[in-house]
Every structure is written in structure tokens, then in C-alpha cells.
PALUMKOL-788318 format. One record per residue: x, y, z of N, C-alpha, C in turn. Coordinates in steps of 0.02 Angstrom, whole numbers, plus 32768, in hexadecimal, padded with zeros to 4 digits. Atoms other than C-alpha are relative to their C-alpha. Last residue first. Example, Ala and Ser with C-alpha at 12.3 -4.5 7.8 and 13.67 -1.06 7.14 Angstrom:
# PALUMKOL-788318
7FD67FC57FFD82AC7FCB81657FD980378025 802D7FC5800082677F1F8186802D803C8000 
END
This chain:
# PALUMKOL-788318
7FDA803F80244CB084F52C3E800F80077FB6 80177FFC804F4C6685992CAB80397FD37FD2 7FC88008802E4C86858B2D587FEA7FE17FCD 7FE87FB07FFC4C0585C32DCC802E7FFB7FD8 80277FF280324BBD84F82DD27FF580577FC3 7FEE8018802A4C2A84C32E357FE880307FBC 7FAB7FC8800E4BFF85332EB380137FFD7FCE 80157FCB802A4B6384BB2EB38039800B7FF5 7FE37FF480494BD384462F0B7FE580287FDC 801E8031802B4B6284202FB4801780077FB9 803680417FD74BCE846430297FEB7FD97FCC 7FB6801B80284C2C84ED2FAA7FD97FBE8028 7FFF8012803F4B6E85352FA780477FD07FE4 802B80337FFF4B59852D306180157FF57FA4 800580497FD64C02857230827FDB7FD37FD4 7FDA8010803B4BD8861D2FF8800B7FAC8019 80128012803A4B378631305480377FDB7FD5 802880267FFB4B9D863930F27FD67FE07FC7 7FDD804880064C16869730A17FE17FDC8028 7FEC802180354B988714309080177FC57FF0 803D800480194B49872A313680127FD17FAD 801480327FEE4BF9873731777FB87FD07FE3 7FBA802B801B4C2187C431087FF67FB7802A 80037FF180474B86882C313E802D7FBE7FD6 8017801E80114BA987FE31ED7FD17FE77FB5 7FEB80397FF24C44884431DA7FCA7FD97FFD 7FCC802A80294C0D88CC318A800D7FD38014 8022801E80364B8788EB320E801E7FF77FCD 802580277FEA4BE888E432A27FEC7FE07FB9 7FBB802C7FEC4C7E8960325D7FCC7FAE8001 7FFE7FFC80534BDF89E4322A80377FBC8006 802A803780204B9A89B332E5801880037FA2 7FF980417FFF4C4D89D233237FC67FE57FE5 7FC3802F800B4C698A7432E37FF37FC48001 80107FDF804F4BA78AC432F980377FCC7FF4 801F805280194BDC8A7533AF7FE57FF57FC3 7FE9803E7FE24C748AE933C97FC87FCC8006 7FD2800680464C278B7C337480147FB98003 8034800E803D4B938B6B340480327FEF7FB2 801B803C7FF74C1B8B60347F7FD07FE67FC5 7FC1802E800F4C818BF834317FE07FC28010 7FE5800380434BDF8C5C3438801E7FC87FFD 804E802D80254BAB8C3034E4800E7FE17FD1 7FEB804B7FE54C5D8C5435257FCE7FE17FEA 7FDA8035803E4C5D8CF534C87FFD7FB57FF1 7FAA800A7FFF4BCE8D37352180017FD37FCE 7FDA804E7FEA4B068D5034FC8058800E7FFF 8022802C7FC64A918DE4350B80227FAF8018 7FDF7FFC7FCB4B078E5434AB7FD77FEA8039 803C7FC57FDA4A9E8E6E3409801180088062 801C7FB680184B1E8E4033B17FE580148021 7FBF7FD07FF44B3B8DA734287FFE80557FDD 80077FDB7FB74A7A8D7B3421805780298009 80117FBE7FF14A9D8D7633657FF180128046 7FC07FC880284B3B8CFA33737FCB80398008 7FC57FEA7FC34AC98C9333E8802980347FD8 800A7FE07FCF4A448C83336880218012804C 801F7FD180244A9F8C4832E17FE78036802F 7FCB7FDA800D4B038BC933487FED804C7FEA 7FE780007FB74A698B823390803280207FF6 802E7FD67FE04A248B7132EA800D802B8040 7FF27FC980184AC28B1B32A57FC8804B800D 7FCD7FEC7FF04AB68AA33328801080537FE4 800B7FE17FBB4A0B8A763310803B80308026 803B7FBC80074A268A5E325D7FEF80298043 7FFB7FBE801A4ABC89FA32957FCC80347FF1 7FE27FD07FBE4A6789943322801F803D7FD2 80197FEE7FE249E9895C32958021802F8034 80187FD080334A598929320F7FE5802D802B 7FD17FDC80104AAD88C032987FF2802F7FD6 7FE97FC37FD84A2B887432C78025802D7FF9 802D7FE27FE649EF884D32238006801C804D 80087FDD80424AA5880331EA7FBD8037801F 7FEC7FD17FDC4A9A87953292801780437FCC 80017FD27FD04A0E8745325880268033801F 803F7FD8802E4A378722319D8002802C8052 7FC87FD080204AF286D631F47FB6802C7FE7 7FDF7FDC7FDD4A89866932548022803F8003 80387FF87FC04A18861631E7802080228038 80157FDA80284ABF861731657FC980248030 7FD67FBF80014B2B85D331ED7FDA803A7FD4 7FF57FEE7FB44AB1853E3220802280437FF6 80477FD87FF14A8D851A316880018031802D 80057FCF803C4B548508314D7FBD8018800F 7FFE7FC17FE34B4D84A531E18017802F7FE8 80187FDB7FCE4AE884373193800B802F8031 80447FD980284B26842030E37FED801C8053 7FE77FCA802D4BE483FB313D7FB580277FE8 7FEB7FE97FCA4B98837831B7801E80407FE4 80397FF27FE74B47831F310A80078043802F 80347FB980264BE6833A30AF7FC080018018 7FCF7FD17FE84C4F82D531507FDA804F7FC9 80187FEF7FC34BCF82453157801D804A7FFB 80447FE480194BD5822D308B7FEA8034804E 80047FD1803A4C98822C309E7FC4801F8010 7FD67FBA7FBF4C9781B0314E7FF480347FCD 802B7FEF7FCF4C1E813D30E580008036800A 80377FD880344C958147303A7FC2801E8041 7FEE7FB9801D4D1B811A30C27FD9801A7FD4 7FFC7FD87FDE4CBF808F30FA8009803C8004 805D80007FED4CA7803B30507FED802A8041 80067FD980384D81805A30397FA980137FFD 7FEC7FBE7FE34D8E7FFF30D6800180317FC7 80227FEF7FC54D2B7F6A309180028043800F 804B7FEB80314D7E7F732FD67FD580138046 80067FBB800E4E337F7130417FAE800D7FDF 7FE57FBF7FB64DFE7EF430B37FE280347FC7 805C7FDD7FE14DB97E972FFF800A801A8033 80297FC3802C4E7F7EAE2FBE7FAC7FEE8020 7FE07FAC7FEF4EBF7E4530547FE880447FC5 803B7FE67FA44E3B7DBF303A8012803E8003 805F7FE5801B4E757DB92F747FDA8017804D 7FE37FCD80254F3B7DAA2FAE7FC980177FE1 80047FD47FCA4F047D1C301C8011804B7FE8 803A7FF77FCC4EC07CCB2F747FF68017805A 80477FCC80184F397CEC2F117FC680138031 80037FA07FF04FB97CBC2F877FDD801D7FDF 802B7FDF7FDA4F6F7BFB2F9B800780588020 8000801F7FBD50017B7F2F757FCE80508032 7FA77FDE7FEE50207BDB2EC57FE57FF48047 80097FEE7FBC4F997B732E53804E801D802F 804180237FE74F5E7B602DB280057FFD8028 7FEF80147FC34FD17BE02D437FC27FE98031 803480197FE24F9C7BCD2C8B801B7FF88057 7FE3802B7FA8502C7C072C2A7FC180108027 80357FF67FE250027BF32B5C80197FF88049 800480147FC050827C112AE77FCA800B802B 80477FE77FD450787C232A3280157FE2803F 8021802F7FD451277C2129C67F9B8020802B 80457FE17FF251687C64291D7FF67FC68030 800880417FA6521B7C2B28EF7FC980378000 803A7FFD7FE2528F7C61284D7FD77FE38030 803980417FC553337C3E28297FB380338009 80497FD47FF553AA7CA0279A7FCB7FB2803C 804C80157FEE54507C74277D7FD280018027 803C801A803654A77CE327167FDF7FC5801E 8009802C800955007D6227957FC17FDF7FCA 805B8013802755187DF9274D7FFC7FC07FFE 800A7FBB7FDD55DA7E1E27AB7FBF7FF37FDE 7FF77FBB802156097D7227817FD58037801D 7FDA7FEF800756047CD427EC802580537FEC 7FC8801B801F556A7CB22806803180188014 7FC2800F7FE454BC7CDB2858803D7FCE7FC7 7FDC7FFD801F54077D2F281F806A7FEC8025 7FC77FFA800253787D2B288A80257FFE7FC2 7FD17FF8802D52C57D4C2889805B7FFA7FF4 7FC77FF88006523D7D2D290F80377FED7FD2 7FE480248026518D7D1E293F8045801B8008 7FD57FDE7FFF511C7D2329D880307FEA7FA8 800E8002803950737D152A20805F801C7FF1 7FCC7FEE802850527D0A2ACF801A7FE07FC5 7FDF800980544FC47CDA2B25803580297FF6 7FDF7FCD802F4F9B7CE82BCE80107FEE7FD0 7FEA802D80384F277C5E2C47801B805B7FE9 8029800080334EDF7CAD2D0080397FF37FBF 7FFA804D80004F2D7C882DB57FC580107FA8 7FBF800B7FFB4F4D7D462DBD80107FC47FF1 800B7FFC803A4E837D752D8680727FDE8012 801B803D80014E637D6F2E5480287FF27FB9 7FD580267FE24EDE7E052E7B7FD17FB17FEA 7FAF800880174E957E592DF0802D7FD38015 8021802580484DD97E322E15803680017FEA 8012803D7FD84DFE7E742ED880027FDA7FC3 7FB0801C7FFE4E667F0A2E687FDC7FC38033 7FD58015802D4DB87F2A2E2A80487FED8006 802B803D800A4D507F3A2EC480267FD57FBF 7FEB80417FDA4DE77FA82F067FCC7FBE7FF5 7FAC802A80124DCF80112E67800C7FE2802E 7FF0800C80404D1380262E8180437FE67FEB 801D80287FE64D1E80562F407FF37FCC7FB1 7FCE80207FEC4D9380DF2F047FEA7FB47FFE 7FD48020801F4D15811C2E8380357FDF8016 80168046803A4CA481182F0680277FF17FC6 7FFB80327FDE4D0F818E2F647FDB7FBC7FEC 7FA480207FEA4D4481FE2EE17FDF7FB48033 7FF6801B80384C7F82252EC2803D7FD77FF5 802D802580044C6582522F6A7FF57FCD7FC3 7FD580387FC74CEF82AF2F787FCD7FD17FFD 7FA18028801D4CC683112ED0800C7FCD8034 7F8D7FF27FFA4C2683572F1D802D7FC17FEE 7FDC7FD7801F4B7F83472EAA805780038020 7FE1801580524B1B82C02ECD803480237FE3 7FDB802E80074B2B82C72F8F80037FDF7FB3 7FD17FFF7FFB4B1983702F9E80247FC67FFA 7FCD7FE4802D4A7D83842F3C804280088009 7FFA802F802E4A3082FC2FC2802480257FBB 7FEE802C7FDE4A488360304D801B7FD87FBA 7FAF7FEA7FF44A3084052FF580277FBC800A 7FF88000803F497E83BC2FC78043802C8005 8006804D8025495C836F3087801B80087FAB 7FC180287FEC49A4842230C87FF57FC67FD7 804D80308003491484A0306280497FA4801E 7FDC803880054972853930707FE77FD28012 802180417FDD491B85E6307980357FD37FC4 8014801080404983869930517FF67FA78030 7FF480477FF14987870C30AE7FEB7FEE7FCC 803B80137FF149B287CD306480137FB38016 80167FF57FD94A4B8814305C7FC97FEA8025 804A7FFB7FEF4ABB87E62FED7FE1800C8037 801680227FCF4B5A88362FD17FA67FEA7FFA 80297FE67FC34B6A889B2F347FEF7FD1802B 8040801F7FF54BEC88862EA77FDF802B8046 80437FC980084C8888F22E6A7FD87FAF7FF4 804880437FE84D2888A22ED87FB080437FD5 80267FF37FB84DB1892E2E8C7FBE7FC58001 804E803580044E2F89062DFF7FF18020804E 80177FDC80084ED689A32DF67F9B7FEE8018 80147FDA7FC54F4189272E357FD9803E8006 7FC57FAD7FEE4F3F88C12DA67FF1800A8034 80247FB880114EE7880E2DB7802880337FF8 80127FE980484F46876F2D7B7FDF803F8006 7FEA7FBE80104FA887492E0F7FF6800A7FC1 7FAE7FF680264FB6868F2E178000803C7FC9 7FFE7FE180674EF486AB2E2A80327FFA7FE9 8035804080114F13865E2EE47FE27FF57FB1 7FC5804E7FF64FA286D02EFC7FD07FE87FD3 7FC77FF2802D4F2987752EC3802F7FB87FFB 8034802380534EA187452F3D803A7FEF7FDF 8005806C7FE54F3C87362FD27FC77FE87FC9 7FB6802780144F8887F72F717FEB7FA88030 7FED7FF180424ECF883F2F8480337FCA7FE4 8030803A801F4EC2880D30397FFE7FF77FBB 7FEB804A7FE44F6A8847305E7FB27FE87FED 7FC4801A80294F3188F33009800E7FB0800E 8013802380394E7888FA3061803F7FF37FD0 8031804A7FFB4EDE88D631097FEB80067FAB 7FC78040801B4F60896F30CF7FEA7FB28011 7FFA800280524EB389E630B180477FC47FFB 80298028800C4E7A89AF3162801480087FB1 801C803D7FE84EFF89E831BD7FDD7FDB7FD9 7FCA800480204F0D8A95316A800C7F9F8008 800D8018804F4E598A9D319480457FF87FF0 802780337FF94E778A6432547FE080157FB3 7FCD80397FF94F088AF8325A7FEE7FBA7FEB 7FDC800E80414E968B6E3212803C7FD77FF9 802B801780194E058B4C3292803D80097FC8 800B80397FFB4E858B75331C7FE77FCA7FB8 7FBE802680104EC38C0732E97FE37FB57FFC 7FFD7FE6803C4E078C5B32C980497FBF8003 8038801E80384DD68C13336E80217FE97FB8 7FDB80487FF54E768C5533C47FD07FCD7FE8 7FD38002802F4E418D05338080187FAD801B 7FFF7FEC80404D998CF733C9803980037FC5 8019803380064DE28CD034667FF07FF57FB9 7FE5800E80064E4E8D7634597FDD7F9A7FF6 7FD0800E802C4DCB8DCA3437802C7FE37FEE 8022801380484D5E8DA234AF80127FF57FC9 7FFB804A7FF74DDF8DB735357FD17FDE7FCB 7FCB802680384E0F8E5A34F47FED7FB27FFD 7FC57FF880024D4E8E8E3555803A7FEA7FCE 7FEB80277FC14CB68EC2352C804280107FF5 804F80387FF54C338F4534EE802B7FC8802F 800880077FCA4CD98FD734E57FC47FAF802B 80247FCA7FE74CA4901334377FF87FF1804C 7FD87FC480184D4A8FC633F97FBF80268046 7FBC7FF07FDF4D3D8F213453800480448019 800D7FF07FAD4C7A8F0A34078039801E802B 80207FB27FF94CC38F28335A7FE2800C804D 7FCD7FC17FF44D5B8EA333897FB5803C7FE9 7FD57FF77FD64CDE8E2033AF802C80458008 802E7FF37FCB4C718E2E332B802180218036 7FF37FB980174D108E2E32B07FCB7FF98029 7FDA7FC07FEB4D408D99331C7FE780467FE8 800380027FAE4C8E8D2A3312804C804D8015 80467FD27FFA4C9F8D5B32567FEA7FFE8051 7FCD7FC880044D4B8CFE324A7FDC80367FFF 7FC27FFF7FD64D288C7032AA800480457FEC 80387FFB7FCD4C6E8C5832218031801F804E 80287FD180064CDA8C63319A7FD680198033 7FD37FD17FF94D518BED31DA7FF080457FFD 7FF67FF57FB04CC58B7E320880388042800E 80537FD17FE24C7D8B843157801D800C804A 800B7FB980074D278B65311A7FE88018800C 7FD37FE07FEE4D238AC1318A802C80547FF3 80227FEC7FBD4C878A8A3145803F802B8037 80217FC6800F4CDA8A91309D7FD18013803D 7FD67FB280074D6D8A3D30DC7FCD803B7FF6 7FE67FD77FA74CF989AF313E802480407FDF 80357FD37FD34CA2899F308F8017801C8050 80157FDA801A4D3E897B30247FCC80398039 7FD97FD27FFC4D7F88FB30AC7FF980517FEC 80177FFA7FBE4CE2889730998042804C8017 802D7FCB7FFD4D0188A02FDF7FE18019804A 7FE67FB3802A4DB288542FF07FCC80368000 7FD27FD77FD14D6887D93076801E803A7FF5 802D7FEE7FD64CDD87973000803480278036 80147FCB801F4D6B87902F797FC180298039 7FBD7FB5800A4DD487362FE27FD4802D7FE3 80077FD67FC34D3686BF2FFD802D80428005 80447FE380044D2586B22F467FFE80238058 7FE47FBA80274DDE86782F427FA8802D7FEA 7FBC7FDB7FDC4DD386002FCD7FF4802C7FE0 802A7FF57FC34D2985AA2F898033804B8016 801E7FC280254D8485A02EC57FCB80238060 7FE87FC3801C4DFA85522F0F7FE2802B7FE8 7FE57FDF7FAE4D9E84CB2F8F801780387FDB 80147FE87FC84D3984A82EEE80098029803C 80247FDB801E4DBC84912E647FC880338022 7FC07FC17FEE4E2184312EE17FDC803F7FDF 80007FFA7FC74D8583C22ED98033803C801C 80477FCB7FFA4D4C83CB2E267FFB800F805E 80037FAD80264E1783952E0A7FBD8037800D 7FF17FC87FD44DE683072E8C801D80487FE1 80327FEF7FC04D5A82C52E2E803E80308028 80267FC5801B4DD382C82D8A7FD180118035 7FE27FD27FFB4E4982712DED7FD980257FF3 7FD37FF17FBF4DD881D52E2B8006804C7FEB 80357FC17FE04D8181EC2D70800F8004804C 80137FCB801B4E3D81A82D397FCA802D8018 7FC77FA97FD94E54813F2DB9800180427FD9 800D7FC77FC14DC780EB2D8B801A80168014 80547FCA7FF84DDE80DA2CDB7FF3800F8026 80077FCC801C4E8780962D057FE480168000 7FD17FE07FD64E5B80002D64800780467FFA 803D7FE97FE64DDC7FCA2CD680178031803C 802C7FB5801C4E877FCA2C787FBE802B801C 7FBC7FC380014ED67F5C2CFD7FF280357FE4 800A7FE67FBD4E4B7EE52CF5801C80418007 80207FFF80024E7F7EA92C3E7FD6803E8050 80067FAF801D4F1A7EC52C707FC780017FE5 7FF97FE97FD54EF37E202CE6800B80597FF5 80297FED7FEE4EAF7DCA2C597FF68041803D 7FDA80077FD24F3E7DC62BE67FCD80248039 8022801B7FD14F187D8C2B2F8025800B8053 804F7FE1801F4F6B7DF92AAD7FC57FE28057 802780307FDC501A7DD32AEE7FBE80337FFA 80347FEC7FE750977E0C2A617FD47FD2802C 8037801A7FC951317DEA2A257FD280238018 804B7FD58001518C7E1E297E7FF67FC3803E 802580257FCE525F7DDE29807FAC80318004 803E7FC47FFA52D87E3229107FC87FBF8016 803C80107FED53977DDB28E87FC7802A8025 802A7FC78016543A7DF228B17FB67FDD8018 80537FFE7FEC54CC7D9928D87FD9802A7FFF 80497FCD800555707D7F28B27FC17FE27FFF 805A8023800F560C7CFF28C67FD88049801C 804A7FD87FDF56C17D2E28CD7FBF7FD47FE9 80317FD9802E574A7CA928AF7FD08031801F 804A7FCA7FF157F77CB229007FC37FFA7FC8 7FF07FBA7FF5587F7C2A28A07FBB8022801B 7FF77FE1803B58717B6428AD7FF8805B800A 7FDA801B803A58A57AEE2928800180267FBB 7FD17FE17FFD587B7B3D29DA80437FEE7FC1 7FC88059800357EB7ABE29D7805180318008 802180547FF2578B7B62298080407FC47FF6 7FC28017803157C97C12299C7FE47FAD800A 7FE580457FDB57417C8229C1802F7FE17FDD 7FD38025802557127D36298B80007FB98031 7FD9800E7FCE56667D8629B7803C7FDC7FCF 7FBE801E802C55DF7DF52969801E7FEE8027 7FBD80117FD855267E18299B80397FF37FD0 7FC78008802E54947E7B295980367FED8042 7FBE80167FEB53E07E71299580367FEE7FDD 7FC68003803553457ED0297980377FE88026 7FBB7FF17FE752A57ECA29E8803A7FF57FC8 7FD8801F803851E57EEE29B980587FE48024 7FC37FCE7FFE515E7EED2A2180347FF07FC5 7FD1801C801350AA7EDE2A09804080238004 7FE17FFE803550187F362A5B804D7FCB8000 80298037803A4FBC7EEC2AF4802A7FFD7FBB 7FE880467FF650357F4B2B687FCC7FD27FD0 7FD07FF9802250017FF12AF9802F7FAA8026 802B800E80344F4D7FF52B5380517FE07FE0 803E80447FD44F997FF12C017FF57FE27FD1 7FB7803D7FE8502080762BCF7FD87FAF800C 7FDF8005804C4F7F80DD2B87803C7FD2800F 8032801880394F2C80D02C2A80187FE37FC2 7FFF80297FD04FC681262C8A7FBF7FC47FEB 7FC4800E80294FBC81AC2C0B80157FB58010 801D7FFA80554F0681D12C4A803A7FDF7FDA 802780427FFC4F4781D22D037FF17FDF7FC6 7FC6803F7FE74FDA824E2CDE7FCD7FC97FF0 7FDF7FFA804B4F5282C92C6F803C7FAF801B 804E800D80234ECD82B62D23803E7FE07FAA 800980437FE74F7E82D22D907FE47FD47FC8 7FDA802B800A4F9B836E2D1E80107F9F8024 800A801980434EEE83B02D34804F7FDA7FD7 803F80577FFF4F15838D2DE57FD580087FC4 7FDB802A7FEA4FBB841E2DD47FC27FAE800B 7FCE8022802F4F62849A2D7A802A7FCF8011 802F803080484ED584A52DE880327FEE7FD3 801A80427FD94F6084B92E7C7FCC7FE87FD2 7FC6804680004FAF85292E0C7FE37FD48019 800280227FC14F0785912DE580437FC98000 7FBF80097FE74F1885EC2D4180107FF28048 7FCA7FF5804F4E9085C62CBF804180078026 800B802680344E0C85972D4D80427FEA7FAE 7FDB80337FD74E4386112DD27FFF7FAE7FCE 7FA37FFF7FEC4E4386932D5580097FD18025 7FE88011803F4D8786562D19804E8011800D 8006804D80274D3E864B2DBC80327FE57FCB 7FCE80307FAF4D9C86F52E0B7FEC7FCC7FDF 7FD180017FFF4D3487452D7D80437FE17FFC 7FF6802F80314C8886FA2D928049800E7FE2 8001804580004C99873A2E427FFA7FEA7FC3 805480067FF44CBE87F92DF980027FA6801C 7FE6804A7FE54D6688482DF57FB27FE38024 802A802A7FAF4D3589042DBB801B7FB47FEB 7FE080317FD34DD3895F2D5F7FDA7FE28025 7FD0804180334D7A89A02CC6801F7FDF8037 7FD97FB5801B4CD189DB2D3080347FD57FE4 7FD7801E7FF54C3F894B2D3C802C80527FF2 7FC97FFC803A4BA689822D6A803D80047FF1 800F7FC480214B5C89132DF8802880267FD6 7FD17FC8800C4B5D88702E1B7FE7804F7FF8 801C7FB8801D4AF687F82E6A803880287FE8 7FD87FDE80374B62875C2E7A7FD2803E7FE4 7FC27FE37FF04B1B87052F0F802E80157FD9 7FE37FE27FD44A8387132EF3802F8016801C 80097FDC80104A6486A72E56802980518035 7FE77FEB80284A9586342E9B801D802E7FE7 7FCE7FEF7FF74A4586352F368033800E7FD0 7FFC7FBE7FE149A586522EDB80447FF98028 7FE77FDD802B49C585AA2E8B7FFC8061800E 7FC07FDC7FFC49DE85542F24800C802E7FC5 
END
């Protein structure tokens, strides 16, 4: 695949406003909301760790009271104070023990699916770009046609003059000319709207001055399925997510077990109580506690079956994953092997097309052929230039597919 690589980012020289695929990478990269929003999950998850780590740490608490009473109802209101500061900690606690391992995988969980949103976004906004430059080439095939509309009339009208044919030539000829400038006006507010749906997806970082500067590929390019096969299943994000799921439900089975497990706690404590506003006498107290729970009439242990389901159906779902990027690599092949062929026809009917056009315009000069030829021959010149962009652009994002398929893609974004 390294010739696809390679391939699908030919460029050519850059002018100050070109918008190049390594571009689009790096804007969608630095200002992607939807990337910016599951690198904030990834920063949540991470923090979510640290709360885990920080239940081990020690706490502190402070306490101040005051009250009056009247004692026996024999002698006058006294107050009484209080002051006091309490340290506890539970160092030993097997089940956060677990809990942290917990973490770690939800953590590379997120970070798999950040290289996943990362993926589908950077796919979308490459294809936009394949659509922006697809757009490009229908306009410039579309000046050629206008050119070509508006040289069929001045034909037209010199034959008129010297009598050769009739208005009706002309006037066809002029409904050409209209026509073909209605279907570029057309096509320049498509490449806008395609422009402004890249542009979103960049949270609108290009000017409006940027133009798509690369070059379609053209040539085939061989694909070796068994080494796609297997490069898709080391590399995509979902694949990776889903064993890390299968991972944290193996570990919350070891959580829910670890519930009937011993805790320590560690604790001391400081007071101060009397009469006066600084009370003077002073207590101290340091304890250890140990709670050892030995049996709860058998919910751990239906509360461990019900977490292995989930570890089961979580083992399935990694299946259904691997089944779903296999069925993805292959009819990615299927479109590329497809998309090459119909690229070569299509190259083919145009050249043929434009031949056929060529030489019908001079039989008209030379007044061995009608309009109706002409205009037919213009009229498939049109559609094979229409044909072969499209299949031009299909061809591509086929390549581009197979490469988001097996994650390469990934690999287009510079770290």
C-alpha cells in the first residue's frame, strides 16, 4: 500500500491560496470540533484516574462547635466549645485497587475512539476535497464546452450570412451557447457549497481565496487483500476500542468479585473542649480498622455471573467489529477494481468523443454534415467529459475508502 500512499497526494505547484490533502489534515487536526470534543472525553477520562488515585490519599476534616445549656435548671447558662481535626485514610482497599486498572482502560478506550473520529473526519474532509477538485475540473471542462458552443455559432452565423443554411442553425446554436452557460453557472455554486461543507468541517479555517491544488490519480494501482486484511485489523481504532472494552468487562468481573475483600483504615484525631472560648482540654485518639466482609447471602457472586454476560457480549461484539472491518476492506477492493475499470472506459469514450466532435465540426465547415450531427456529437463530447470526471472522482475515493478501511489514513496526519 505504499504506492497508494504515496499516490494519493501527488501534488503539484503550490500557488499562495492552494489547499492541498496534507493541508485539510493539519486544519482538521488543530481545529476539528468533533476532534476537539473526544480529545476532551480522553482529558475527562485521565482526570477520572486521578480521583481514583486521590481516594487512597488522606483526608483531613476540621470541626468547631458551640452551645449553651442550663444544667438541673439550678445554676445560670453555661456555653461549652469545641475544636477539633480528624486525618483518615484507607491505604488498603482492594477493590480501588481494580478500579484504577478500570481507568487505564477507559482511558486507551477513548484515545482509540479519538483515532476513530479522527479517521471518519479526516475521510469526510478529504472526500470534500475530492469533490471540491472534481467540481474544479467539470468547470474547466465546461469552459471548454462554452468555447466549443460559441465557435459552433460563429460557424453557424458565417454559413447564415452567405446563405449555406438556414436561421434554424443559428438559432440552435444559440440555445447551445445559453444552455452551456446556465450548467456552468450551476456548477460554479455546487463548487461554492462544496467549498463552504470542506470549510464547516475545518471549523472554517480556509479563506475563500484557497483552491484544491493536487492531481487525481490515474493509474491502477495493485492490492494484495490477505495484507490489507490483516493491516486492517491492527491498525483501526474500533478494533482496538473493542478489546479494550472486552478488557474492562474482564476487570469489573475482578471488581465485582474483590467486594467480599478486607480494607484498612487508618485514622487519627485531635480535639480540644471546655468551657472558654480556647478550650483547654486537649484529647487525642488514633485508631486502625479492619472490615473483612465474609458473606452477603450470595450477591457477589450473582453480581459476578451478571458481569461475565457482559464480558461474553462484549467478546462478541469485538467478533461483530473485526467481521464489519473485514466486509469494509473488501468492498473497498471491489470499488477500487471497479472504479480503475470504469475510469479507462471512460477515458476512452472521451478521446473518442472528442474525435468525433472534431471531425464533425470540420465536415460542417465544409458543409457535408448538419447541425443536428454537430449538436449530437457536442452533446456526447459533454457527457463523456461529465462521465469521465466522475469516474475520475469515483476512482479516487475509492482509493481514499480502502485506505480509511484499513486505517492507513491514519497515517496522513503528521503528530
Amino acid at each position: 500500500m505504499k504506492l497508494l500512499t504515496a499516490a494519493l497526494f501527488t501534488l503539484i505547484p503550490l500557488s499562495a491560496y492552494a489547499v492541498t490533502p496534507e493541508e485539510v489534515a493539519k486544519y482538521l487536526l488543530n481545529n476539528s470540533l468533533d476532534i476537539k470534543t473526544a480529545k476532551k472525553s480522553v482529558e475527562k477520562e485521565r482526570i477520572s484516574r486521578v480521583v481514583t488515585e486521590r481516594e487512597f490519599f488522606p483526608e483531613i476534616n476540621l470541626s468547631a462547635s458551640f452551645s449553651e445549656f442550663y444544667p438541673d435548671f439550678k445554676e445560670s447558662w453555661n456555653q461549652k466549645y469545641s475544636l477539633g481535626a480528624t486525618v483518615s485514610a484507607e491505604p488498603i482497599n482492594f477493590q480501588r485497587f481494580v478500579k484504577l486498572e478500570i481507568d487505564s482502560t477507559r482511558i486507551k478506550a477513548k484515545e482509540e475512539k479519538l483515532k476513530e473520529t479522527l479517521l471518519e473526519q479526516l475521510f469526510l474532509a478529504l472526500k470534500e476535497l475530492y469533490n471540491l477538485k472534481a467540481y474544479q475540473e467539470r468547470i474547466l471542462f465546461k469552459e471548454e464546452s462554452l468555447r466549443s458552443a460559441k465557435e459552433i455559432l460563429k460557424v453557424a452565423q458565417e454559413k447564415y450570412k452567405k446563405g449555406l443554411v438556414m436561421i434554424t442553425d443559428v438559432l440552435k446554436a444559440k440555445s447551445q451557447v445559453e444552455n452551456v452557460k446556465g450548467e456552468l453557472s450551476k456548477l460554479k455554486a455546487q463548487y461554492r457549497q462544496s467549498f463552504n461543507r470542506l470549510n464547516e468541517l475545518l471549523n472554517f479555517s480556509l479563506s475563500e481565496e484557497e483552491k484544491p491544488q493536487f492531481e487525481f490519480l490515474k493509474e491502477k494501482v495493485s492490492v494484495e487483500k490477505k495484507e490489507l486484511l490483516r493491516t486492517a485489523l491492527e491498525m483501526r481504532p474500533e478494533v482496538k476500542e473493542a478489546k479494550e472494552e472486552v478488557k474492562e468487562n474482564s476487570l469489573r468481573v475482578k471488581y465485582t468479585q474483590r467486594t467480599l475483600s478486607p480494607r484498612l483504615n487508618l485514622s487519627f484525631s485531635w480535639n480540644r473542649s471546655g468551657t472558654s472560648f480556647w478550650p483547654q482540654d486537649r484529647n487525642y485518639s488514633a485508631g486502625v480498622s479492619l472490615n473483612f466482609p465474609i458473606f452477603d447471602s450470595g450477591l457477589t457472586t450473582y453480581r459476578t455471573m451478571a458481569q461475565e454476560k457482559e464480558k461474553e457480549i462484549s467478546l462478541i461484539n469485538l467478533k461483530k467489529v473485526k467481521n464489519r472491518v473485514k466486509r469494509e476492506v473488501l468492498d473497498a477492493i471491489a470499488d477500487v477494481e471497479s472504479g480503475y475499470e470504469n475510469l479507462k472506459s471512460a477515458k476512452a469514450f472521451l478521446e473518442f468523443s472528442k474525435r468525433a466532435y472534431e471531425r464533425t465540426l470540420n465536415e460542417y465547415k465544409l458543409g457535408v454534415s448538419d447541425i443536428v450531427s454537430l449538436l449530437q456529437a457536442y452533446t456526447n463530447l459533454k457527457e463523456a467529459q461529465d462521465r469521465y470526471v466522475s469516474s475520475l472522482l469515483n476512482y479516487n475515493i475509492s482509493l481514499l475508502s480502502l485506505k480509511k478501511a484499513t486505517g492507513e489514513l491514519l497515517t496522513e496526519v503528521k503528530k
